[in-house]
C-alpha positions as CSV (number, residue, x, y, z in Angstrom):
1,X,112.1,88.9,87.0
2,X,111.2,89.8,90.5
3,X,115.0,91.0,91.2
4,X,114.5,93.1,88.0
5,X,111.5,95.0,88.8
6,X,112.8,95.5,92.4
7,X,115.9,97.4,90.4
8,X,114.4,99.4,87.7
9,X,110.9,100.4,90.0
10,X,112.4,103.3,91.7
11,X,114.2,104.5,88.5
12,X,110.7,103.7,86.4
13,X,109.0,106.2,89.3
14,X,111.3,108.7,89.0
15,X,110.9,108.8,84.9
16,X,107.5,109.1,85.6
17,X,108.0,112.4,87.8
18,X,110.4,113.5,84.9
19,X,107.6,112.8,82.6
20,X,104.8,114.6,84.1
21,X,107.5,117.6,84.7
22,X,107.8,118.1,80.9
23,X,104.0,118.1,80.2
24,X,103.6,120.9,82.4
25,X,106.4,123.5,80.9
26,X,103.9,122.6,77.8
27,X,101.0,123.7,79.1
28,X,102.3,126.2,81.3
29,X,104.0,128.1,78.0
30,X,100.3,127.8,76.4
31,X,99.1,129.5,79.5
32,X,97.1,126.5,80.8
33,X,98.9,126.9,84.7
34,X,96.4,125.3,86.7
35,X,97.0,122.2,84.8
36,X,100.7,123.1,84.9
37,X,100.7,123.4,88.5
38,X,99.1,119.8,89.2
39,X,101.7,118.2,87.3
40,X,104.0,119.7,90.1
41,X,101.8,118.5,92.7
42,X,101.6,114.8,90.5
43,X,105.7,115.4,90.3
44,X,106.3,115.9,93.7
45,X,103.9,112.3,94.5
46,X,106.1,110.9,92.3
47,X,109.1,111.9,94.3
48,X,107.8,110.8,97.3
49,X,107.4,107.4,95.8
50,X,110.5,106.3,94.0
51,X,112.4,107.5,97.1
52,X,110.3,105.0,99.1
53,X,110.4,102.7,96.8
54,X,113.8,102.8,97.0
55,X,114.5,102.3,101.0
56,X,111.4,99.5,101.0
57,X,113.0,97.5,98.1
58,X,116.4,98.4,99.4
59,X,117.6,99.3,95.8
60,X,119.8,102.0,95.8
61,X,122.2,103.2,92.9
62,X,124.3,106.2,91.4
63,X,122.3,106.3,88.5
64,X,118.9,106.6,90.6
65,X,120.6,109.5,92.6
66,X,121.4,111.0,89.5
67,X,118.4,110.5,87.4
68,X,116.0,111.9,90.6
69,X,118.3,115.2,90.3
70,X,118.2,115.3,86.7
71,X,114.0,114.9,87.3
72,X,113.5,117.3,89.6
73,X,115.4,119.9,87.5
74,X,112.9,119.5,85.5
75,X,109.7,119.0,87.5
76,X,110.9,121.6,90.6
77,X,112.9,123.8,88.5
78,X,112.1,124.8,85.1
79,X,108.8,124.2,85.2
80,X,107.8,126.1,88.6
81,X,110.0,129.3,86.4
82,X,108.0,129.2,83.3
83,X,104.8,129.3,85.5
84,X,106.0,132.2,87.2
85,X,107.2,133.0,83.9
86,X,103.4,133.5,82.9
87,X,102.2,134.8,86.2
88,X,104.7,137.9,85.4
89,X,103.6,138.4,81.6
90,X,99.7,138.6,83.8
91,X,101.1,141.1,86.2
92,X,99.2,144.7,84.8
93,X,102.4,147.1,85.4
94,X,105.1,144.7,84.4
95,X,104.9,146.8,81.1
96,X,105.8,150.5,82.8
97,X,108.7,149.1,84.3
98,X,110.4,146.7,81.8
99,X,109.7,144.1,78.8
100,X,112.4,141.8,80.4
101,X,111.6,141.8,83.7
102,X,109.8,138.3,83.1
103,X,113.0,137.0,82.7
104,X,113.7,136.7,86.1
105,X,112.2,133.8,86.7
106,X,114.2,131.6,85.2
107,X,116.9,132.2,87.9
108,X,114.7,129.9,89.6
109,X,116.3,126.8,87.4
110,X,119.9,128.2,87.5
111,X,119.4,128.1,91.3
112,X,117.7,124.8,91.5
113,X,120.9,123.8,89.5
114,X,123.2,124.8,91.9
115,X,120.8,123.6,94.7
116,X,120.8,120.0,93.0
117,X,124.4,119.8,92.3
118,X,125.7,120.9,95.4
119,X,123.7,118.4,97.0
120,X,124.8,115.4,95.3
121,X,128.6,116.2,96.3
122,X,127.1,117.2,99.6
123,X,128.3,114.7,102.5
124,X,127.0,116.2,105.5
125,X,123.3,115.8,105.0
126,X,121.3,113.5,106.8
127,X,118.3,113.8,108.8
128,X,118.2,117.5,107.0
129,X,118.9,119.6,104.0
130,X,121.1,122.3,104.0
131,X,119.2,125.1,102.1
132,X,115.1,125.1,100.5
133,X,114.8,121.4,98.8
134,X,113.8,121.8,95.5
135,X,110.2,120.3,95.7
136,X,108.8,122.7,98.1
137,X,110.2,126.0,96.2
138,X,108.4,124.7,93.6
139,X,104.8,123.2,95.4
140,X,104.9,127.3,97.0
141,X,105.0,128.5,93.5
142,X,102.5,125.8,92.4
143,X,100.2,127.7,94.9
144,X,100.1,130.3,93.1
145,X,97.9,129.8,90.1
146,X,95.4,128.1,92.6
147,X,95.0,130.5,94.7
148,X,94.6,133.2,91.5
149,X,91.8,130.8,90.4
150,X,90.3,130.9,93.6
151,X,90.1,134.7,93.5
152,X,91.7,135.3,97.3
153,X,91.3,138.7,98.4
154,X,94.3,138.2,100.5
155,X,96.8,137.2,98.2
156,X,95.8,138.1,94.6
157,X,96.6,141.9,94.5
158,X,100.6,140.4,95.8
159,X,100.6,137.6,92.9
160,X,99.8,140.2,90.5
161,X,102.3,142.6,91.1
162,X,105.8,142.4,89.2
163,X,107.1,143.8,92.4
164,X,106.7,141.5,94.8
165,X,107.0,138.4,92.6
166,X,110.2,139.3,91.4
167,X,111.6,140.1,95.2
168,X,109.6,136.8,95.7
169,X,112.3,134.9,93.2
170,X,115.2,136.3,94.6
171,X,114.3,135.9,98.2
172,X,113.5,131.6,97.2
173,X,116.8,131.7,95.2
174,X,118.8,132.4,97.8
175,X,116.7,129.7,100.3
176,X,117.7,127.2,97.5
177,X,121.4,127.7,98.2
178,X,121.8,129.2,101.6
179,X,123.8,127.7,104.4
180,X,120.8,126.6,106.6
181,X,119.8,123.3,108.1
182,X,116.1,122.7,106.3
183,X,114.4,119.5,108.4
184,X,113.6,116.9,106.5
185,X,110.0,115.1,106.3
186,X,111.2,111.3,107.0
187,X,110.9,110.3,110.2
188,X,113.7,107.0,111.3
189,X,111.4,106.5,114.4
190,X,108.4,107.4,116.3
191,X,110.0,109.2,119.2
192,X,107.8,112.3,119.9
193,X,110.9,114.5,121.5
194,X,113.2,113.8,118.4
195,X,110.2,114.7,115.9
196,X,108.4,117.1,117.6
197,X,109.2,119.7,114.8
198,X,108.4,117.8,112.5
199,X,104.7,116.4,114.1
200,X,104.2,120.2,114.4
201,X,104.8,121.0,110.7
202,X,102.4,118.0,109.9
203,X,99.7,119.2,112.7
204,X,99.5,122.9,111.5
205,X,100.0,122.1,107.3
206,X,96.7,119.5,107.9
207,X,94.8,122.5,110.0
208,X,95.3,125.0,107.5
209,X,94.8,123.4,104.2
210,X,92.3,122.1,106.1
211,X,90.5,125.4,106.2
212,X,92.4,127.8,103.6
213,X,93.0,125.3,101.1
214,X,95.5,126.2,98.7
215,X,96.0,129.8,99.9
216,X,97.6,127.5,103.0
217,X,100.7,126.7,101.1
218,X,102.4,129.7,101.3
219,X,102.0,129.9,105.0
220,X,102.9,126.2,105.2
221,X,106.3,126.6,103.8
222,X,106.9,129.7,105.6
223,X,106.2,127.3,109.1
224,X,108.5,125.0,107.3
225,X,111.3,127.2,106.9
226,X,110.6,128.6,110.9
227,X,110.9,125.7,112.0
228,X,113.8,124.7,110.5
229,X,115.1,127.2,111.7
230,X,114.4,127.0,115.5
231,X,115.0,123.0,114.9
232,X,119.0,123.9,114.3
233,X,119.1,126.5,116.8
234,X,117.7,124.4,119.6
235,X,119.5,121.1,118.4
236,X,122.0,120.0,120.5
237,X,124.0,117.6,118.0
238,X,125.3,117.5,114.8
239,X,122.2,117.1,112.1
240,X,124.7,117.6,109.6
241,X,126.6,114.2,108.0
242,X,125.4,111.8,105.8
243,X,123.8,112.1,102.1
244,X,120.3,111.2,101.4
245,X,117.8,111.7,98.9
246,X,116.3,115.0,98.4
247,X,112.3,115.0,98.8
């Protein structure tokens, strides 16, 4: 019984994040995207959790590798493009420019597709991703509705406009599947020198939700991304070579 539940927990975790993932593209598509967007928030808990599970109860398989990529298609793909879906139907000119241009968003998916596959034949990652991981394209776009809610005077008149949230899709599509070294969150010690970038993306994200709440996320990611970037071009090894899970 015991070696049992320590096989099937991570993979029951992961169907739970699948799960959750498919009752938000329903109530996204009846409009209902606050809701929508905590069951990417829930989703993304839930992917943080069966890949722990996974490395604490040392149960690791093809079909859990498989199955998380097959969940967060789902959760981090299809249902971050409906709600953007929805967000572009609520733009006010979308109308004077085209009746299609809603459509966009569901590159989001076909990207995350790529994104997903590419990294499960993918044998050079290790302590980082190469391109945007999945969850946090769609925990930015989870923002989104939140921050609308909240009625920021910063951000609304830019979430509103077809404009900028369609340049917004193109811009995270090509994150998804771009050639770039993105740092991942786990850290395999507690050296301070080797995780500095990473204590630095924790130190600002708790700061600024913090004090800005959810109109933080945006800028969080945008850290995340920056300092990916400076990460790679002041690493001096390789930080590219063996698979892990995507989270």
């Amino acid at each position: 019984m015991k070696n049992r539940l320590k096989k099937h927990l991570p993979n029951a975790i992961t169907c739970a994040n699948l799960f959750s993932g498919c009752i938000g593209i329903v109530l996204a598509f009846k409009g209902e995207l606050i809701a929508a967007s905590y069951a990417i928030f829930l989703s993304a808990i839930f992917d943080f959790f069966d890949g722990l599970a996974s490395r604490v109860l040392k149960s690791f398989s093809g079909i859990g590798k498989d199955l998380d990529s097959l969940a967060d298609m789902v959760s981090f793909g299809v249902l971050p493009a409906v709600i953007m879906y929805q967000l572009l139907l609520q733009a006010r000119q979308i109308d004077n420019i085209s009746p299609y241009l809603n459509f966009i968003a569901f590159l989001i998916p076909v990207f995350s597709a790529l994104r997903l596959a590419k990294f499960n034949v993918d044998t050079r990652q290790a302590e980082n991703f190469i391109g945007l991981p999945t969850p946090a394209n769609a925990i930015l776009i989870a923002s989104f509705p939140l921050i609308l809610d909240h009625h920021n005077r910063y951000f609304t008149p830019y979430l509103l406009n077809p404009y900028v949230l369609s340049v917004f899709i193109i811009i995270m599509c090509s994150l998804l599947v771009v050639e770039m070294p993105m740092m991942s969150l786990k850290f395999k010690n507690r050296d301070f020198n080797k995780n500095i970038f990473r204590y630095l993306l924790l130190l600002f994200s708790a700061i600024l939700i913090l004090f800005f709440k959810f109109a933080a996320v945006p800028v969080v990611i945008l850290i995340y991304i920056t300092l990916s970037v400076i990460q790679f071009k002041f690493s001096s090894g390789n930080i590219l070579s063996t698979p892990q899970k995507e989270s």
